[in-house]
C-alpha positions as CSV (number, residue, x, y, z in Angstrom):
1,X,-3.7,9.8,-21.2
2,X,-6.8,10.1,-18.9
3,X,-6.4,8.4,-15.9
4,X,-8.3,5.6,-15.0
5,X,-11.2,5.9,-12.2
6,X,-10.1,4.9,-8.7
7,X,-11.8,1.3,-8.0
8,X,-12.2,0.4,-4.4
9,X,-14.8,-2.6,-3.7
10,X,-15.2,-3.2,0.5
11,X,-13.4,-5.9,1.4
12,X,-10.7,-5.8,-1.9
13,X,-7.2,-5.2,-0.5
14,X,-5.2,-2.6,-1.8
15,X,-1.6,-1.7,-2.1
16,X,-1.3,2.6,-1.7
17,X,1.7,4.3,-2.3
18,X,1.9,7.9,-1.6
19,X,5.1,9.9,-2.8
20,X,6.5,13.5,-1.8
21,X,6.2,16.2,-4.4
22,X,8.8,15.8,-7.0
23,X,10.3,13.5,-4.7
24,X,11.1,15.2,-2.0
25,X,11.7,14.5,1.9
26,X,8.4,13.8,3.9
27,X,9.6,12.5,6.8
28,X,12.7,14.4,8.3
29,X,12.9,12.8,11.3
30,X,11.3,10.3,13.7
31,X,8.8,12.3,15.1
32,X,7.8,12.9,12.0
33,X,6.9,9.3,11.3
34,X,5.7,8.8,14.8
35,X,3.1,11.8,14.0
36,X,1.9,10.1,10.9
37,X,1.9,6.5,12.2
38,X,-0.4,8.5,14.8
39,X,-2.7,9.3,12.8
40,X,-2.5,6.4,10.2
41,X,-3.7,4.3,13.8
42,X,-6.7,7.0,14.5
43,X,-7.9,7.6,10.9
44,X,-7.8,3.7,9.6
45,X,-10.3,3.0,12.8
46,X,-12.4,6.0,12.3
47,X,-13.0,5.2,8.2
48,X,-13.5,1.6,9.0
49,X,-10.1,0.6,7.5
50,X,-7.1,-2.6,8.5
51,X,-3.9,-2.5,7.9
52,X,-1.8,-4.5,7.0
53,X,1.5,-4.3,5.7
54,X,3.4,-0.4,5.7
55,X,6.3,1.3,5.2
56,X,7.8,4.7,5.7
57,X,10.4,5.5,3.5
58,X,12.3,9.3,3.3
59,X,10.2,10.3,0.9
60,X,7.2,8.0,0.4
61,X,4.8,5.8,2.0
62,X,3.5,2.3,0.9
63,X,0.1,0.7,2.8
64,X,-1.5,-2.6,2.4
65,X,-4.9,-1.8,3.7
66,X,-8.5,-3.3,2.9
67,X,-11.3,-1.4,3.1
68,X,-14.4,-2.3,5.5
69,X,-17.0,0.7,3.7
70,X,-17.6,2.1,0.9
71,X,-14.9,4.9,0.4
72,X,-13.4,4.3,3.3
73,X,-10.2,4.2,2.1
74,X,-9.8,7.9,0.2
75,X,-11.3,9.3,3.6
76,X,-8.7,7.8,5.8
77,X,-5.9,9.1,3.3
78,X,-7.1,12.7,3.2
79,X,-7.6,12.6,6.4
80,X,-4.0,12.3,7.4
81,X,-3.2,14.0,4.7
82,X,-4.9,17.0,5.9
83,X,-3.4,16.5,9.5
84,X,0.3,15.8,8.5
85,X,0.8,18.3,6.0
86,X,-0.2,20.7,8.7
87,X,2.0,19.3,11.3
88,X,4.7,19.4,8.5
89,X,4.5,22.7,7.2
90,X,4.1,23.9,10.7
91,X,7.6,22.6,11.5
92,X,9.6,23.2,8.6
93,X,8.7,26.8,7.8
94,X,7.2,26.1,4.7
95,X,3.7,26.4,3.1
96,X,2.2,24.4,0.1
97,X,1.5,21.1,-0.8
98,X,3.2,18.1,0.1
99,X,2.5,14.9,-1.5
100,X,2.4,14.1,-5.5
101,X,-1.4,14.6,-6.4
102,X,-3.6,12.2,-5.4
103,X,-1.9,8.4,-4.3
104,X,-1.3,5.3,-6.4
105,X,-3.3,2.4,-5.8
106,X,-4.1,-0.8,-6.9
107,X,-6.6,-3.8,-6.3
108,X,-4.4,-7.3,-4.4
109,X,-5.9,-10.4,-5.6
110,X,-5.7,-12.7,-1.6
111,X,-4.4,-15.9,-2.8
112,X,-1.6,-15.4,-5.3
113,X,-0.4,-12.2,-4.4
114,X,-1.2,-10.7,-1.0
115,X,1.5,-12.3,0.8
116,X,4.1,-10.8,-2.1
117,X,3.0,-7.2,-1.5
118,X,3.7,-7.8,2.5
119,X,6.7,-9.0,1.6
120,X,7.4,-6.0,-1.5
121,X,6.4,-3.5,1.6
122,X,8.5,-4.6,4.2
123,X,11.6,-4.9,2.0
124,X,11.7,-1.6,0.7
125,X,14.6,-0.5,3.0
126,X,16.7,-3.3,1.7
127,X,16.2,-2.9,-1.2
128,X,17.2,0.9,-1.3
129,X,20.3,-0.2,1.0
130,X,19.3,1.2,4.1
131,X,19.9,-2.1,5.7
132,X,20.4,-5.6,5.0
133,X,17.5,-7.2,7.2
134,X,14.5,-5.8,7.8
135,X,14.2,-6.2,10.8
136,X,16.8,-3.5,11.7
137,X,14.0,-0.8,9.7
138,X,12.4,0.6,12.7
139,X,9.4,2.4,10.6
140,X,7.7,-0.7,8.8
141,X,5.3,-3.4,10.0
142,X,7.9,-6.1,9.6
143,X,8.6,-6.3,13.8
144,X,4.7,-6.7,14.1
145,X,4.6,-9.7,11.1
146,X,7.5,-11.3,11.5
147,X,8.8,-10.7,15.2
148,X,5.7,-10.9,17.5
149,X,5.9,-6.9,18.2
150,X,2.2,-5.9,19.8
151,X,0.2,-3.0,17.6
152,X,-2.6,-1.7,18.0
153,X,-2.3,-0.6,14.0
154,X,-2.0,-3.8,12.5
155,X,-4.9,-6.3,11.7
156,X,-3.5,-9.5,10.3
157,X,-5.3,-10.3,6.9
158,X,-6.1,-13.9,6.9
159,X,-3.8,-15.0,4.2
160,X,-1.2,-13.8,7.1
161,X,-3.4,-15.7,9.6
162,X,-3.3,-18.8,7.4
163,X,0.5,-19.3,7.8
164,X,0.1,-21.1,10.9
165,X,-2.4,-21.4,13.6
166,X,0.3,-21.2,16.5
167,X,1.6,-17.3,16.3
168,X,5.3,-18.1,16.6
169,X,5.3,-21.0,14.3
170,X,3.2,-18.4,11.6
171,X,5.7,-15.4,12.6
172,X,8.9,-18.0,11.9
173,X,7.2,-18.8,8.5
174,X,6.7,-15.6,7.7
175,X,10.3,-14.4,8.5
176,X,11.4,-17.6,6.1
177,X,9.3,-16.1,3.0
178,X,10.9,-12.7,3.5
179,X,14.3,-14.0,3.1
180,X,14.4,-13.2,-0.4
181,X,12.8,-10.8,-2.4
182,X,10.0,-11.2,-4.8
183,X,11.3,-11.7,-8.4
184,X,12.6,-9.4,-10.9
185,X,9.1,-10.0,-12.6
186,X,6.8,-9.3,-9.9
187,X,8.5,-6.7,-8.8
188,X,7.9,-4.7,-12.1
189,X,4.5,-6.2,-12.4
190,X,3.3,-4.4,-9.1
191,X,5.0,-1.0,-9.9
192,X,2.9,-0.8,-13.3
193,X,-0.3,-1.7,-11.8
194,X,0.4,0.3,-8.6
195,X,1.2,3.3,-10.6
196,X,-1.7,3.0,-13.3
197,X,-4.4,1.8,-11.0
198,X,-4.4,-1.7,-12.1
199,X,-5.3,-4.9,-10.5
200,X,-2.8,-7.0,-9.1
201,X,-4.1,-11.0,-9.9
202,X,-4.8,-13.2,-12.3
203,X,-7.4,-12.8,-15.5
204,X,-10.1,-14.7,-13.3
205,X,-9.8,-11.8,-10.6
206,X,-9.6,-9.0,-12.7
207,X,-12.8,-10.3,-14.7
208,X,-14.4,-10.5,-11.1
209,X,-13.8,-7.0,-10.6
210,X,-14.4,-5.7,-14.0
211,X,-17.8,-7.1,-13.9
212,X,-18.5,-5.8,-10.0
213,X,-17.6,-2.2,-10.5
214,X,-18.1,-2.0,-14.3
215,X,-14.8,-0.4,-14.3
216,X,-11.7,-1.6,-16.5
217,X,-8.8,-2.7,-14.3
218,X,-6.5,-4.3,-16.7
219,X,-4.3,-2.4,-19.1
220,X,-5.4,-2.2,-22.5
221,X,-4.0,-4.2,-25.4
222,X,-0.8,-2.3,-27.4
223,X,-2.1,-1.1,-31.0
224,X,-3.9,1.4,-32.4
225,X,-7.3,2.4,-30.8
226,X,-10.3,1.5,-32.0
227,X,-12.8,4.4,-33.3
228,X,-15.8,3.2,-31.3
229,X,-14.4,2.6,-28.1
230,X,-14.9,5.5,-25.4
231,X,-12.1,7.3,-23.8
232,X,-10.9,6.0,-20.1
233,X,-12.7,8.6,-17.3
């Protein structure tokens, strides 16, 4: 099936995942993740990008980002892309690529569902079992949301913002909504439209976006295609 073609209107968050090549380890150690989150800081201000949710898992990475230009978003990924593997390589005696293909992404509608993908980012490493609160994950942005930690890489979205004007009352909410995961539902609603390049909202935002980019961003409909309709790009 052709893949659909990447849609990334300014100011549209977006949910990124990037995986290792057939799965395997990107990050071998903490410097490793320190080098990234390096460069994840320098290249999100130098495309014009905030962040804010992220992850670093063993083998992939998840980003909440939105973007402030036009494109600003593939620049900042290749960008690191081009540094780390380097670094990578470098260090592990190995040559080649890295990552699988080009990254997964999808459009975040604010009001329903950005808080949802914070909260899907930050509990990734419970909910592989690397440890039961997420605060004891040293490599996500959960100490910055939910525990007051100072970054210079974060930039609170403004559904985050709207949690509570008084930053420890907003950080205690926060912490309250991430005691549970989201549901069994949601969870498999954002891996299909993460990994097909969907949008992530309701049929009001996706017909917003359809009609601003003039690209399709919802799935199509089970059956058997139609003769005159034209093959996804």
């Amino acid at each position: 099936m052709a893949r659909l073609k990447r849609v990334a209107p300014v100011g549209v968050p977006q949910h990124i995942i990037q995986r290792g090549n057939n799965h395997q380890l990107c990050f071998g150690n903490e410097d490793d993740m320190k080098a990234y989150l390096n460069w994840l800081k320098e290249f999100s201000k130098k495309s014009k990008v905030s962040v804010h949710a992220w992850v670093l898992m063993t083998n992939h990475v998840h980003l909440l980002c939105t973007p402030n230009e036009e494109g600003s978003i593939g620049k900042m990924i290749q960008s690191i892309g081009r540094m780390y593997v380097r670094y990578f390589n470098d260090n592990y005696d190995r040559s080649g690529t890295l990552w699988e293909g080009r990254y997964k992404s999808c459009l975040v509608q604010n009001e329903r569902y950005l808080l949802e993908i914070y909260r899907y980012i930050e509990l990734n490493p419970v909910r592989a079992n690397m440890v039961t609160d997420p605060g004891e994950y040293r490599w996500s942005s959960y100490a910055c949301n939910a525990l007051g930690l100072e970054s210079e890489l974060i930039t609170p979205h403004r559904e985050y913002l709207a949690l509570n004007t008084e930053k420890e009352q907003r950080q205690e909410n926060y912490r309250a909504l991430s005691q549970t995961d989201v549901s069994e539902i949601l969870l498999q609603d954002i891996r299909k439209t993460v990994n097909r390049g969907l949008a992530l909202g309701d049929e009001r935002f996706k017909e917003e976006i359809e009609m601003l980019t003039k690209q399709r961003v919802t799935a199509r409909k089970v059956g058997r295609p139609r003769r005159d309709v034209e093959k996804d790009d």
